[in-house]
C-alpha positions as CSV (number, residue, x, y, z in Angstrom):
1,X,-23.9,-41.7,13.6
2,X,-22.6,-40.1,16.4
3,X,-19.4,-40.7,18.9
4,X,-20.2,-42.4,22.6
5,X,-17.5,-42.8,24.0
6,X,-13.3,-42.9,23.7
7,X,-11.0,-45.1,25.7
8,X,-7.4,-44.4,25.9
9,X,-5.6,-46.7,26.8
10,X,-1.0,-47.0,27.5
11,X,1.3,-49.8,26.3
12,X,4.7,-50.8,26.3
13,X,5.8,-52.7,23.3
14,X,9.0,-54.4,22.9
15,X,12.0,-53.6,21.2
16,X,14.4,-55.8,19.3
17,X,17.6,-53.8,21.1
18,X,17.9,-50.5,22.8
19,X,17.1,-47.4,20.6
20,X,20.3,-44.8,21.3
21,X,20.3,-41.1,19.8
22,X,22.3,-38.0,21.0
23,X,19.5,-36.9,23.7
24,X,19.3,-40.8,25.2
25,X,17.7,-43.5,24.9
26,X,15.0,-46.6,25.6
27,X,14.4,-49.8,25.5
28,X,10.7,-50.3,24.6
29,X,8.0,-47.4,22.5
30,X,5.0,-46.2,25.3
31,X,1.9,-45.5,22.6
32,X,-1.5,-44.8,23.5
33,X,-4.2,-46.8,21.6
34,X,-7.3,-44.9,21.0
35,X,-10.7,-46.4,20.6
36,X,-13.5,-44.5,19.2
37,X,-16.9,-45.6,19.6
38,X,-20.0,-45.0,18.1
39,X,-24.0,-45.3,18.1
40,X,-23.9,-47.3,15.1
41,X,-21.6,-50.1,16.7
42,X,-18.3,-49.3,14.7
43,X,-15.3,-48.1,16.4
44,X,-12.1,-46.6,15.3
45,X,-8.5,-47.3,16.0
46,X,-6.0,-44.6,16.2
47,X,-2.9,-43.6,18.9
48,X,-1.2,-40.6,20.5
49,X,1.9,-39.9,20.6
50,X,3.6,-40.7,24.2
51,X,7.4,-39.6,23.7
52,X,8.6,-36.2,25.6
53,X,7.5,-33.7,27.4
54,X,4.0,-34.1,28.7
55,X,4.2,-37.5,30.1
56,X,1.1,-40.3,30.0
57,X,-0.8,-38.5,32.9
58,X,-0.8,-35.0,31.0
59,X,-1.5,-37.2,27.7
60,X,-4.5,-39.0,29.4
61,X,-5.7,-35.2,31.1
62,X,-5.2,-34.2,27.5
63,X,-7.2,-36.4,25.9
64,X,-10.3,-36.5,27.9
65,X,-10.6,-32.6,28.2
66,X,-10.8,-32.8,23.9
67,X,-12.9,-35.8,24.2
68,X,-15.5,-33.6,24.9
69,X,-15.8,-32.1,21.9
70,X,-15.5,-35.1,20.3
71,X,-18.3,-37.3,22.2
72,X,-22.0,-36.4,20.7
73,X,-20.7,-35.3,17.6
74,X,-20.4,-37.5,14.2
75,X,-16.6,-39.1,13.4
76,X,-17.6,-38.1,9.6
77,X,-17.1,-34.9,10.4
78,X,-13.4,-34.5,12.3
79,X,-12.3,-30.9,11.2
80,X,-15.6,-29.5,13.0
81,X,-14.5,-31.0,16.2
82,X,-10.5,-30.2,16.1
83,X,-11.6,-26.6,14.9
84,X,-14.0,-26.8,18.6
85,X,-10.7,-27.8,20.6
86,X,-9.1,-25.3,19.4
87,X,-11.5,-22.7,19.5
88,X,-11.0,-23.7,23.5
89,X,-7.7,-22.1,23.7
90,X,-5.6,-24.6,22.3
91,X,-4.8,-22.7,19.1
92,X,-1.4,-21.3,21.2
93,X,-0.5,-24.4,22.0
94,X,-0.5,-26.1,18.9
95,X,2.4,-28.6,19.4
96,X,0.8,-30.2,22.3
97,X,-2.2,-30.1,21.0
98,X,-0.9,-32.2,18.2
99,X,0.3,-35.0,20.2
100,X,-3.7,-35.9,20.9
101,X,-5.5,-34.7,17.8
102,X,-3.3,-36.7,16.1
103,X,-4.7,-39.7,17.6
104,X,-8.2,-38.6,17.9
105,X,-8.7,-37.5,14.4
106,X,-7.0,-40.8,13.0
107,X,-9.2,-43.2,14.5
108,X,-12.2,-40.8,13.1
109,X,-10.5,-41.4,9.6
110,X,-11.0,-44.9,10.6
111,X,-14.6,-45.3,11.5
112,X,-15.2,-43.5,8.2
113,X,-13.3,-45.5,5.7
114,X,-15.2,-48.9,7.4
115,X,-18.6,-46.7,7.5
116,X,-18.5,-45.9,3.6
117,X,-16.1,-49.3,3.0
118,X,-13.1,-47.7,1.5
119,X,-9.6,-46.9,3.0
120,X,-8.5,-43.4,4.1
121,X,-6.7,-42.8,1.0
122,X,-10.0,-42.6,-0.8
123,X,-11.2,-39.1,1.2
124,X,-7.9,-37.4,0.5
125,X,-8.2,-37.8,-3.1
126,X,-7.5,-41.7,-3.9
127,X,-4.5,-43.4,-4.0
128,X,-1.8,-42.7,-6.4
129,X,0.5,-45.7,-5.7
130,X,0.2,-49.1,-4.2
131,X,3.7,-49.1,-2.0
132,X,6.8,-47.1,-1.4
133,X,10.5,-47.8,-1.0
134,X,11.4,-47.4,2.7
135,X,14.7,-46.4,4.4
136,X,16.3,-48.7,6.8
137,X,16.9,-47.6,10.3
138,X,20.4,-48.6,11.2
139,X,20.6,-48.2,14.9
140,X,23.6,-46.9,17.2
141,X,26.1,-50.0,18.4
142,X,29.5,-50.6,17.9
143,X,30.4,-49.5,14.1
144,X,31.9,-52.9,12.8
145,X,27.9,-53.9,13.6
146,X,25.9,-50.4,11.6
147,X,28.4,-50.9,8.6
148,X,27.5,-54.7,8.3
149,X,24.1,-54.1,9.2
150,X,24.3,-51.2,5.9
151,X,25.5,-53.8,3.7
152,X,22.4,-56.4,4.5
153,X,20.4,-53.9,3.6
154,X,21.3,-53.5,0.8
155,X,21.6,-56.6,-0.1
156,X,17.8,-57.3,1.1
157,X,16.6,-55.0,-1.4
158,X,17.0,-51.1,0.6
159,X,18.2,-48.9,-1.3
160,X,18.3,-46.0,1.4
161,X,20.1,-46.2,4.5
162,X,19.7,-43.8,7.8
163,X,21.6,-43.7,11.2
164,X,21.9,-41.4,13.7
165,X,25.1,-38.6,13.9
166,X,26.0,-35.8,16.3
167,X,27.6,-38.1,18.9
168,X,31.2,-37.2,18.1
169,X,32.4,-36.0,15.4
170,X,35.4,-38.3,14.3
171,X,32.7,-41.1,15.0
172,X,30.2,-39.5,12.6
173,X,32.8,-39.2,9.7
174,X,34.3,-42.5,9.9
175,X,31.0,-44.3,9.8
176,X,29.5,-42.1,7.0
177,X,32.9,-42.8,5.0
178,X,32.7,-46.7,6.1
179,X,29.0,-47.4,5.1
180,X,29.8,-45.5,2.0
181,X,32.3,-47.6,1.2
182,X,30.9,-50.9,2.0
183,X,27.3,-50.0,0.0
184,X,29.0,-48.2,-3.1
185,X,27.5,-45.0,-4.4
186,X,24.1,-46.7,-5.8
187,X,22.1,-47.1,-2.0
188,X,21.3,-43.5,-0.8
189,X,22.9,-42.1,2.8
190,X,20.9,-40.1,4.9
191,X,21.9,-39.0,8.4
192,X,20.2,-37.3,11.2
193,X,21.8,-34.8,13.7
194,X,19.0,-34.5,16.3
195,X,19.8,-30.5,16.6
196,X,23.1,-31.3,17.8
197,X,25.0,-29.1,16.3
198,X,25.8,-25.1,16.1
199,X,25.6,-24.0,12.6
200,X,29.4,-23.5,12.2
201,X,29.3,-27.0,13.4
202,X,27.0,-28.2,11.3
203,X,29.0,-27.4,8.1
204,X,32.4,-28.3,9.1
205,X,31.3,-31.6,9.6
206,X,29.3,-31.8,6.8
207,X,31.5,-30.6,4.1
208,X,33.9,-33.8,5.5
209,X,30.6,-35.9,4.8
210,X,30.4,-34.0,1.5
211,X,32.2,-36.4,-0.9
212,X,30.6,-39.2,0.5
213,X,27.7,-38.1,-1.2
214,X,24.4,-37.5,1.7
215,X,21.1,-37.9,0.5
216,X,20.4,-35.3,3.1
217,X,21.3,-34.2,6.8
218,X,18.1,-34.2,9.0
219,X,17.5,-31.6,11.4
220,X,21.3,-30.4,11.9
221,X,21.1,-27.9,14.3
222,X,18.1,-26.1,17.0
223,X,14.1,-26.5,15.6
224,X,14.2,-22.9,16.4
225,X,17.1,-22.2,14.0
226,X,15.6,-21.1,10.5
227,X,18.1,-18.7,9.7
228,X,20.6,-21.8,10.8
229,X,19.2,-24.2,9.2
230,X,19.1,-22.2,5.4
231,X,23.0,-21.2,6.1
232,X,24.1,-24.6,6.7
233,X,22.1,-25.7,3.1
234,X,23.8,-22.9,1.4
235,X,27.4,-23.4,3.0
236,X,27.8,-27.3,3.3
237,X,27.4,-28.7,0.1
238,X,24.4,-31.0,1.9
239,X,20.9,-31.3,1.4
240,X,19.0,-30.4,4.3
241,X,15.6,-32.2,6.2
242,X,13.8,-30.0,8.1
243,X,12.0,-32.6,10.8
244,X,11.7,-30.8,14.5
245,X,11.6,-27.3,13.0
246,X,8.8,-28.6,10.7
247,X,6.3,-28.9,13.4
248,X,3.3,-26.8,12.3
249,X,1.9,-25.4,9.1
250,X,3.4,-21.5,10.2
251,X,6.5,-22.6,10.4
252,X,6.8,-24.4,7.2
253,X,5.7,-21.6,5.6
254,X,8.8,-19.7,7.1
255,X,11.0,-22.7,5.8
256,X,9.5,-22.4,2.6
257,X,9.5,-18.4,2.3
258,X,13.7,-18.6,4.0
259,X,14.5,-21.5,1.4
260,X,16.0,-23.2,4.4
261,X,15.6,-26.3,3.6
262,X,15.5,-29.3,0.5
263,X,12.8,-31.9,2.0
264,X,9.9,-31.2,4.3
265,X,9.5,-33.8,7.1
266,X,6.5,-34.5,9.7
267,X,3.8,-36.9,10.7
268,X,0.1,-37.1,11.7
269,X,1.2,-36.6,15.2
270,X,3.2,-33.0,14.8
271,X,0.5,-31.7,12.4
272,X,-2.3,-32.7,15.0
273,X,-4.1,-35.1,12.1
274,X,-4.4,-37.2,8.9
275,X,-6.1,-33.7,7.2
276,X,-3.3,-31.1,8.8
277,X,-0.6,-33.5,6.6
278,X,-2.6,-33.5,3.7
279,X,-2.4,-29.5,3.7
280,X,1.2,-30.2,4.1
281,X,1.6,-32.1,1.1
282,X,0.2,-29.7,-1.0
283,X,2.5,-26.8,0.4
284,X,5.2,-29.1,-0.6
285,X,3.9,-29.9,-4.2
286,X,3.2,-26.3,-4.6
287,X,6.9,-25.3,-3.1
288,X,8.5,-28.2,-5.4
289,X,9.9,-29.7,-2.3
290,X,9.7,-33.7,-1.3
291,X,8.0,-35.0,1.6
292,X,9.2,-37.4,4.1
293,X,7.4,-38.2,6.6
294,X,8.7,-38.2,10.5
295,X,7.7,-41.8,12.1
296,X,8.4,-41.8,15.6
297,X,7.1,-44.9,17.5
298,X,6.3,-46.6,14.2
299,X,3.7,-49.0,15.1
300,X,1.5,-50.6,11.9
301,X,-0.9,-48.2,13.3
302,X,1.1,-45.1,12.5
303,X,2.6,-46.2,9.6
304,X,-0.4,-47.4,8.0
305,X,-2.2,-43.9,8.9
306,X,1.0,-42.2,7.3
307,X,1.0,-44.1,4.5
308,X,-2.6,-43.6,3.6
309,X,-2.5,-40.0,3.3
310,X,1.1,-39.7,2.0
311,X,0.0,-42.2,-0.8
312,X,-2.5,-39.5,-2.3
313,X,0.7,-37.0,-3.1
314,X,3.0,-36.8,-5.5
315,X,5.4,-34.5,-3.1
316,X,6.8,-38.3,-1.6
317,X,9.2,-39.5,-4.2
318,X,11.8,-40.6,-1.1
319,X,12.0,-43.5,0.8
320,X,9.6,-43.0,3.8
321,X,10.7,-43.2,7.3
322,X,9.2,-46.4,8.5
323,X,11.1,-49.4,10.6
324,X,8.8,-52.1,11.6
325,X,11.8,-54.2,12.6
326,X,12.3,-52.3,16.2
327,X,10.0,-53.9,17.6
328,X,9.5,-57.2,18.8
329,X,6.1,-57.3,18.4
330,X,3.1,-55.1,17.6
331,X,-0.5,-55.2,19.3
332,X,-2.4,-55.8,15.8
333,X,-3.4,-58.7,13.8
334,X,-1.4,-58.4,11.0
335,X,2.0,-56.3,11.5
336,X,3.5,-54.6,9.1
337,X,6.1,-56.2,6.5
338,X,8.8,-54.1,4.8
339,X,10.8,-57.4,3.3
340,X,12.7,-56.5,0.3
341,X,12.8,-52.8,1.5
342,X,8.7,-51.7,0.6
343,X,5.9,-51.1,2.2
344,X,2.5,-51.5,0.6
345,X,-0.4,-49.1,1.0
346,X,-3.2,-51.2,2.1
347,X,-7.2,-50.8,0.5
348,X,-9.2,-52.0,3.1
349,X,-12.2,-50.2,5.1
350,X,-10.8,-47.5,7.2
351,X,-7.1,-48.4,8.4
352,X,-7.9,-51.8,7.7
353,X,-6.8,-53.3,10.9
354,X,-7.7,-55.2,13.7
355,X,-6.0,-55.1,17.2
356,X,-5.6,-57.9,19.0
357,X,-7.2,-57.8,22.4
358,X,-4.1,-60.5,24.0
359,X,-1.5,-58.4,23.0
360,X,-3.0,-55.3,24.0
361,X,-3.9,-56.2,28.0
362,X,-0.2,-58.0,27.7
363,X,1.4,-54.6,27.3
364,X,-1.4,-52.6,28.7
365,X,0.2,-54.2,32.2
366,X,3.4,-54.0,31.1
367,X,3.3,-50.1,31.1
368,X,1.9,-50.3,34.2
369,X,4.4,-52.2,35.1
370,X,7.7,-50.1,34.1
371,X,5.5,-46.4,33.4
372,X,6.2,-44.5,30.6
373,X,9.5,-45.0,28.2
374,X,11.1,-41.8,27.4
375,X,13.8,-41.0,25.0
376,X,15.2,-38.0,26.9
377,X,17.0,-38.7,30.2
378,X,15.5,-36.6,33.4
379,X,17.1,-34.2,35.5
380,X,17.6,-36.9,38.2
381,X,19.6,-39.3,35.5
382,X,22.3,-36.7,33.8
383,X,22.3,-32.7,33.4
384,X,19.6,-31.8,30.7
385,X,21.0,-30.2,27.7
386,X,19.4,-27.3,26.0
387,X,22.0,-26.2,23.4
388,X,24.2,-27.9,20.8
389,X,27.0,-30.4,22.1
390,X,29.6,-28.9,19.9
């Protein structure tokens, strides 16, 4: 069996409201669906991740430059071709890399699993659970709205709730110490900075949060702040997620070595693939540290992808990142369903999903409608901020 062909191809699904976090905002996820065909006439789904920097024209120059060392070559065998990318020259540039190899690799993964009829989870070791508890997303709006919106939650079965901080810092407090006190101290609180803040920042605000009781304070101040990061675990009396400055397997072995951090978080799409996370995982079981993973644009494609491999570790005892509910609608056959606050690991061939060719030509247009959705606003909109806002 060998690889013909890959189409790439950009779409603009729906969201229920505007997504707001300290960098910006958007009103709608760009992903790019990847379809893998082969000689044997199966094909494989996966998608790239379409969020910052390199915009859907680098993606899309991306993606057909590796496609050339993916086209001739068999989909059984993925780490021979991501080894041949980046035996190119893309070894320095890892975290770009990623972005593509993500999405090729995945749909790989997926022509396998329906090849040899069994789901991804069976090549990373089989499946060690059948569903996991998932966090629920509140989004930024008017507080009176997150704290009710904390207390359905709960109510519908989460028992972990995550919202975004690092706008301002009386804000942040009073809506930690509201949703605390509208949940009690069963549900869990976790809380995500965005690198917003210095590190003196970081834990003056966060021992306020303190008696609240955080599950844990994603990514509190700069990706590029290790040293940071481990003084605000030791001085704040918080836990502390490592997400941006856990993009690649070098520098979670400096977050490891530095003890800078409590949980370990990052997806398919940082680690450039399904295998990358798996090695992951297993620095995490080895270091004692839990796993979350980071689900940006979380389609059923990606979250089905993440929870195949993550479901083969015992390093993810957390609620996984994963909130189906943002968007209006997805471009499969069956979305994802996280009623009751779980999500199930599915055993079907491959990914076990089919994409449904309406939806996709409905937002195929669509992007070309509006272009790309971003999350960060461009030097035309505001000022671009490179270091903390306070």
């Amino acid at each position: 069996m060998r690889i013909e062909h890959i189409d790439l191809t950009f779409l603009n699904l729906p969201m229920v409201r505007p997504e707001g976090w300290v960098w910006g905002q958007r009103s709608s996820y760009t992903v790019g669906l990847v379809e893998l065909h082969t000689d044997a006439g199966i094909s494989g789904i996966g998608e790239v991740n379409v969020c910052m920097g390199p915009d859907s024209a680098v993606i899309r120059a991306i993606t057909e430059q590796m496609s050339r060392s993916f086209v001739g070559d068999s989909p059984l065998a993925p780490q021979r071709m991501i080894a041949r990318v980046m035996g190119t020259g893309w070894y320095p540039f890892h975290r770009t890399a990623a972005l593509v190899l993500g999405g090729l690799e995945m749909a790989c993964w997926d022509v396998m699993g329906k090849y040899l009829k069994q789901p991804i989870s069976a090549f990373f070791g089989g499946a060690l659970r059948d569903s996991f508890p998932s966090m629920y997303y509140i989004q930024l709006q008017d507080l009176d709205l997150m704290v009710e919106q904390a207390r359905d939650a709960v109510q519908r079965g989460f028992g972990t709730i995550y919202f975004k901080v690092g706008i301002d810092e009386e804000r942040d407090v009073e809506l930690v110490s509201r949703v605390r006190e509208a949940i009690g101290f069963g549900p869990k609180i976790r809380v995500d900075a965005n690198e917003a803040w210095s590190p003196g920042t970081a834990v003056r605000v966060l021992r306020r949060m303190a008696p609240c009781v955080l599950e844990y304070i994603e990514q509190p101040v700069s990706m590029f702040d290790i040293d940071g990061l481990a003084h605000v675990r030791t001085a704040s009396g918080v836990a502390v997620g490592a997400n941006q400055s856990s993009w690649g397997s070098q520098a979670i072995l400096e977050i490891i070595r530095k003890n800078a951090a409590d949980v370990l978080m990052t997806d398919p799409h940082q680690e450039g693939g399904l295998l990358p996370t798996k090695r992951v995982l297993g620095l995490c079981e080895m270091a004692g540290l839990p796993f979350v993973n980071h689900a940006y644009n979380a389609t059923t494609i990606t979250l089905t992808a993440h929870t195949q491999v993550m479901s083969t570790s015992s390093a993810c005892v957390l609620a996984i990142q994963g909130h189906p509910d943002f968007l209006a609608d997805d471009y499969v056959t069956e979305p994802l369903d996280y009623t009751g606050g779980r999500l199930a690991v599915q055993d079907r061939p491959g990914l076990g999903l089919e994409i449904d060719p309406d939806r996709v030509g409905r937002y195929a247009a669509q992007f070309e409608e509006e272009g790309m959705a971003n999350v960060y606003p461009t030097s035309r909109e505001v000022p671009v901020a490179f270091l903390p806002a306070f």
